[in-house]
N, C-alpha and C positions, 0 to 999 in steps of 0.2 A: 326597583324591579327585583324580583326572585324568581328564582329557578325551581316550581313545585311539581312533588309527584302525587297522583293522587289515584285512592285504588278504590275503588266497589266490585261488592262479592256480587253475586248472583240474585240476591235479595232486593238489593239496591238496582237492580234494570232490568228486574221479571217480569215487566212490562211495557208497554209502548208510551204509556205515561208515566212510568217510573224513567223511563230512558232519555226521555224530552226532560224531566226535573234534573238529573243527573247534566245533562246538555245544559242547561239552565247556569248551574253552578257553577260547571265548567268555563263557563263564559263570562258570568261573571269576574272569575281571576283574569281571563283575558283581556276585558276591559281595566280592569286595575292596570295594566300594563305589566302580567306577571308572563314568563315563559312556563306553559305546564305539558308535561306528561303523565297520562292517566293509563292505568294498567284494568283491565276489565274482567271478571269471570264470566264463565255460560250461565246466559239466561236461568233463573229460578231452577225447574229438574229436568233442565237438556241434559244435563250429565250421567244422571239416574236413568232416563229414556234411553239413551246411546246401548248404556249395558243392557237392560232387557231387552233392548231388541236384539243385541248381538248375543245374547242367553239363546234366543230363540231358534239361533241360528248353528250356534254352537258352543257348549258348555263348556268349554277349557279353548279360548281361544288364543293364538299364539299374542303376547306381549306386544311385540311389536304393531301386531296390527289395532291391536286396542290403542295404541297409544296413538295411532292413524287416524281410530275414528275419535276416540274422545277430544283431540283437539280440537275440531270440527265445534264445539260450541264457543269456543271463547273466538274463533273467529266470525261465527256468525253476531257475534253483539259488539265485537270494535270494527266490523262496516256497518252497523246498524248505529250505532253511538254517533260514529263518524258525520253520516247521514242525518242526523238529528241537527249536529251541530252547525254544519250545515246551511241548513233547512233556518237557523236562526241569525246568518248572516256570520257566520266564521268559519273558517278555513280548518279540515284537520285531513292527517293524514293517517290509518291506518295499518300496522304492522304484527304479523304473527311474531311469536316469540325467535324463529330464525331470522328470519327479516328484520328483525331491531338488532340480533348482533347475539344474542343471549346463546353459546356455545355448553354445551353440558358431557357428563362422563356417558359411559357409552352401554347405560343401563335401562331401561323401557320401566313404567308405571312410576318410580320412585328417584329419579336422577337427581343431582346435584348442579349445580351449576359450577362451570371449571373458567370461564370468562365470557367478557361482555365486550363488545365491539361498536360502541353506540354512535357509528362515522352516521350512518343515516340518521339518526334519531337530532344529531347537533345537527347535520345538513337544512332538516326539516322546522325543526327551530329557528335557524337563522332565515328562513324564508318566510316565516310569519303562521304556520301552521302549529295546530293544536297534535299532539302525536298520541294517538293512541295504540296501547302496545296489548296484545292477547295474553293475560298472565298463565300460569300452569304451564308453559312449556318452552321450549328451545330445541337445539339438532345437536347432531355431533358431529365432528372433525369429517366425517365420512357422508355427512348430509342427511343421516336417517331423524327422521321427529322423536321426541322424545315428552316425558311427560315430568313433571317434577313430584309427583304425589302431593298427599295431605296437605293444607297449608299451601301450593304452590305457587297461588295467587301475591298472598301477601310476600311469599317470599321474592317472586318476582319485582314489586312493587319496591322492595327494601335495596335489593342487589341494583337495580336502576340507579337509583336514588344515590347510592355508594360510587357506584360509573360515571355519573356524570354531575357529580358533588350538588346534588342540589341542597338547598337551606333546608327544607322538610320535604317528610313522606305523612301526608294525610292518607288514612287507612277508615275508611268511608264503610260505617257497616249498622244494623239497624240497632245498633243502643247509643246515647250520647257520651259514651265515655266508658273509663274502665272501676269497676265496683269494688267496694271492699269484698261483696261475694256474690251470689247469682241472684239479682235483684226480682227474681223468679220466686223465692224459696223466700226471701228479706226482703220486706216492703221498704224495710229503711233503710235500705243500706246504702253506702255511703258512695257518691260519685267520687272518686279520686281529681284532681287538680296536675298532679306528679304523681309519678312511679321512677323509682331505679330501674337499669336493665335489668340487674342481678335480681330484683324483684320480681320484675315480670318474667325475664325466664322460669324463676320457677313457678311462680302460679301457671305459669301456662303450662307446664309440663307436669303439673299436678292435677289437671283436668280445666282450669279456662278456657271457656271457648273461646276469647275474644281474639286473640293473636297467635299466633302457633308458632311453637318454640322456636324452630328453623330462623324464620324473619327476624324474631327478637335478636338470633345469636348474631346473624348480620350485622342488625343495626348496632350490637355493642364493637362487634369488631371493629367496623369502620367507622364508629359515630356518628353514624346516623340519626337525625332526631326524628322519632316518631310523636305522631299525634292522632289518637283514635277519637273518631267524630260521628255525629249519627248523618244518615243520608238524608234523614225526611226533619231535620231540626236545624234551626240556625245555630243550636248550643255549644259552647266553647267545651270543647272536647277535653282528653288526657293527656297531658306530655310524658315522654318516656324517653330518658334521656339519663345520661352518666350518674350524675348525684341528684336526688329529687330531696326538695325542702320538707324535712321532718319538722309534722306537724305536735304539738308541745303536746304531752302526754299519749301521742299513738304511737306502738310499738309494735303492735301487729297492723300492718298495711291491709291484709285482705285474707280472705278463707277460699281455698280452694278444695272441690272434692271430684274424686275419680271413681264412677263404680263398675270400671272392666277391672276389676280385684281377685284373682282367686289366690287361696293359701293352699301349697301344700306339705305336707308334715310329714318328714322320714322321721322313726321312730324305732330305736334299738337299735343304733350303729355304733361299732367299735371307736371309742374315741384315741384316737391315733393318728399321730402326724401324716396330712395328705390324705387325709378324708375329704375336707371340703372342697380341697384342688380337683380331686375326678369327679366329684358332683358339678360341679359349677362348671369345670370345665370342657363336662359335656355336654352340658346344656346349654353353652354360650358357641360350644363349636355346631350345634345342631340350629343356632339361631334365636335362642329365647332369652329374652332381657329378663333377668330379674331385678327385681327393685330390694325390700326389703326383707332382710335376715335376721335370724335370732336363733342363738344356742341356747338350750338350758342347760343344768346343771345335770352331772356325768353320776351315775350310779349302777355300781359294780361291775365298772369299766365301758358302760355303755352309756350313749350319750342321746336326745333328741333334738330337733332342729324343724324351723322352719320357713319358709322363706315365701315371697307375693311374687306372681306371673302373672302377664295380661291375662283375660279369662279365654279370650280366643288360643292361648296356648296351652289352657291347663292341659288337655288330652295328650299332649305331645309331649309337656313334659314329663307328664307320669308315665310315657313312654318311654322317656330317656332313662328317667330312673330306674325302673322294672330293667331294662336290656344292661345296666351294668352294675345289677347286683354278686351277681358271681367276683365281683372286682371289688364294691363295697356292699357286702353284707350288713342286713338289717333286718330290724323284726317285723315291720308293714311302712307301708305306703299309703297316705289318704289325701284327700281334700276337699275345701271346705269353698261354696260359694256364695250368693245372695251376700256379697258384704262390701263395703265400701270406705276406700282411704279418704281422710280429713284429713286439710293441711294449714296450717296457721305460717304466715309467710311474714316477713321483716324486719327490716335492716337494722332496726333496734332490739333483735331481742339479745342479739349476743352481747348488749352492755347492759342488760336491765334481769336481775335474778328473780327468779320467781313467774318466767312466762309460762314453763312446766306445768308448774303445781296448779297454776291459775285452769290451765287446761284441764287438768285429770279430776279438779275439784268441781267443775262444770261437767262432768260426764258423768262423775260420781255421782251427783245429784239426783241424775236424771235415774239414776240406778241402772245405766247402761256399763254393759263390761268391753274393758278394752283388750282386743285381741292381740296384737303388735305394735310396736313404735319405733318410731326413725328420727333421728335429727341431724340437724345442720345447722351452720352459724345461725343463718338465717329462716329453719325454716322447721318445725316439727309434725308429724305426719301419726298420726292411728290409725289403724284398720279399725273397725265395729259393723257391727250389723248393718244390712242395707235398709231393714225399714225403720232404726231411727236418725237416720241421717239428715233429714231436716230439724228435727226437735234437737239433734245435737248442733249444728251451726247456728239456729240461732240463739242459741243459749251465749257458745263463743262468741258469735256478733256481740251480743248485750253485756258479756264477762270483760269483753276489752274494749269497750266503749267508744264502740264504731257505731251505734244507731242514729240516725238523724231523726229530723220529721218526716213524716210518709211523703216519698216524692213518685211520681207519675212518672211509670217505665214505659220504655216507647219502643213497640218491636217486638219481634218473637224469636226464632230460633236465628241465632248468631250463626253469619257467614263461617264457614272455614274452608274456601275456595281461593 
C-alpha cells in the first residue's frame, strides 16, 4: 500500500467525461489497495470566465475579493469529482484548500504557503475515503481565502504530498511526460525517462510549461518524488527526483525557450564605481526582475550595458531609468523587443568542454545573430530574434543528439493551474 498524490490541471476534467475518466483512474489506485489524495484545478476556462465577468463589473477590483471569487472554480470540480467517484462505487471526500489545513502568508492573488495542517485529510484517510483537495488556494491565520498564483495547483499538489510524506506526487496533465523540448516545435523530441530537480527547475524557469518552478523547488526541498504523466494515456510518465540516471552521451537534458524577453540598453554612462548598484537597485526596489546583464567595453570613460526584463515590464522599467537619470547620467535609453531567450539545460555540461561552442556554431550556421548570453553550471541561455526561434532549437535538438523517431504528441496547451 502507498500513500499517492495525484493532481490534474483544468484540461484533465474540462469535462463531464473527462471528469468520469479522471474518477476512473482515481479508483483504479483505490482498488489496488493504495491511499490517495487528488488535488484538482477549475474546470477548462472557469477561471478566465470568473475575471471577465468581474472586468464587467469593475476594472480594478479589490484583491481580495478576486481572490473570493476565483476560488469559486477549483471548488466547483472537487464536489463534482467527488460525485463522479461516487457515482462508481467509492467513497471521497471533498476539501477547499482551508479545509484540508493549507495556512498561507497574508497576501491575495500570489501567496505562499506558510503551513499545512492535514489532521482532516489523515482523518479521512483512515476511514476509507478518496480526499479530494481544491488546489490554487488556502486562508490565513485571520481566516481570509487566499489564492496562490501561477503554478498554484501543482504547487498545492507538491506541498501536500511533503505534509503528509506520501511515496509520490503524480502531476496528471495533457502530455505523457517531460521532453527534451516543446514536442510542439520538435516532432522528435525526446520523452525523458529522469530529470534532476536542479534540471527541472531550471527548464521550467526558463520557459517550460510543464511544471512551474514553485512545485519543483518543493519537491527538491522536501524530496518529494515527482512523476508527470498524461491524463488521457496509460504511458509511464517522467521521474524527477534528486539525482536522475545520465544517459551515455547526453549532456544537454532539454531546450527551453521564453519569449516574454525585452532588452534594454543604457548607453553612454559614466563608468564609475556604484553605477550599476542605483540602476539595479532601482529597479528591483520598484519590483522588476531582471534576468540577464552584459557590460561592454568603456571608451573615453564611458561605458554601455545591457540587460533582459519580462516584456510586461519593459515600460516601467524604462521608467525607472528615465527618473534617475540626474543620479546616473547617460547618453539614451532604448529597447528592443520581438525576441526570444534559448536555453540549453544539463547536469552534464559543467564536466563536458565544448557545450558553448557546439551552441554558437549551430546559430552560426543558421546565420542568425546572437544578441546576449548567460550561463550556469548547468545551463546556458541567448537572446536572438523571435522569428527564428524554432529554426534555432531545432538545429540545437539535432547538434546534441536528442532526436528520436517521430513519436505521436498527445494534447495541446499544457495545464499551469
Amino acid at each position: 500500500m502507498s500513500l499517492i498524490v495525484m493532481k490534474f490541471g483544468g484540461s484533465s476534467v474540462g469535462s463531464t467525461e473527462r471528469m468520469q475518466r479522471v474518477a476512473r483512474r482515481i479508483a483504479d489506485y483505490k482498488e489496488a489497495g493504495h491511499k490517495v489524495v487528488v488535488v484538482v484545478s477549475a474546470m477548462g476556462d472557469t477561471t478566465d470566465d470568473l475575471i471577465d465577468q468581474s472586468k464587467l463589473l469593475n476594472a480594478n477590483p479589490p484583491a481580495r475579493e478576486m481572490d473570493m471569487l476565483l476560488t469559486v472554480g477549483e471548488q466547483i470540480s472537487v464536489a463534482l469529482l467527488s460525485m463522479a467517484i461516487d457515482a462508481i462505487g467509492h467513497k471521497a471526500m471533498s476539501f477547499t484548500g482551508w479545509q484540508a489545513g493549507i495556512e498561507t502568508e497574508a497576501v491575495h492573488a500570489k501567496a505562499r504557503i506558510t503551513d499545512i495542517k492535514p489532521d482532516r485529510i489523515f482523518a479521512a484517510l483512515d476511514n476509507g475515503y478518496t480526499v479530494i483537495v481544491a488546489g490554487f488556494q488556502g486562508s490565513t491565520s485571520e481566516g481570509d481565502i487566499t489564492t496562490l498564483g501561477r503554478g498554484g495547483s501543482d504547487t498545492t499538489a507538491v506541498a501536500l504530498a511533503a505534509a503528509i510524506k506520501a511515496d509520490v506526487c503524480e502531476i496528471y496533465t495533457d502530455v505523457d511526460g517531460i521532453y527534451s523540448t516543446d514536442p510542439r516545435v520538435v516532432k522528435c523530441a525526446r520523452k525523458l525517462d529522469e530529470i534532476s530537480y536542479d534540471e527541472m527547475l531550471e527548464l521550467a524557469n526558463l520557459g517550460a510549461a510543464v511544471l512551474h518552478p514553485r512545485a519543483v523547488e518543493y519537491a527538491k526541498n522536501y524530496n518529494v518524488r515527482l512523476v508527470v504523466r498524461s491524463s488521457f494515456t496509460q504511458n509511464e510518465g517522467t521521474s524527477v527526483k534528486e539525482e536522475a540516471v545520465m544517459e551515455q552521451g547526453m549532456v544537454v537534458r532539454g531546450i527551453a525557450y521564453d519569449k516574454n524577453v525585452a532588452r534594454i540598453s543604457i548607453l553612454g554612462v559614466e563608468d564609475i564605481p556604484g553605477v550599476l548598484a542605483k540602476v539595479f537597485g532601482a529597479l528591483a526596489s520598484n519590483g522588476i526582475d531582471v534576468d540577464i546583464i552584459v557590460q561592454s567595453g568603456t571608451q573615453d570613460g564611458k561605458a554601455d550595458f545591457a540587460f533582459t526584463v519580462s516584456l510586461n515590464d519593459k515600460d516601467k522599467a524604462i521608467a525607472v531609468v528615465e527618473s534617475i537619470r540626474n543620479e546616473v547620467p547617460y547618453r539614451e535609453v532604448n529597447s528592443e523587443v520581438d525576441l526570444v531567450k534559448v536555453s540549453i539545460v544539463g547536469a552534464g555540461m559543467v564536466s563536458n568542454p565544448g557545450v558553448a561552442a557546439k551552441m554558437f556554431a549551430a546559430i552560426y550556421e543558421l546565420g542568425i545573430s546572437i544578441k546576449l548570453v548567460s550561463t550556469s553550471e548547468i545551463r546556458l541561455s541567448v537572446v536572438i530574434a523571435a522569428d527564428t526561434v524554432h529554426d534555432v532549437i531545432r538545429a540545437l535538438h539535432t547538434a546534441y543528439g536528442l532526436d528520436t523517431a517521430e513519436q505521436v504528441f498527445v494534447g495541446g496547451p499544457q495545464d499551469r493551474r
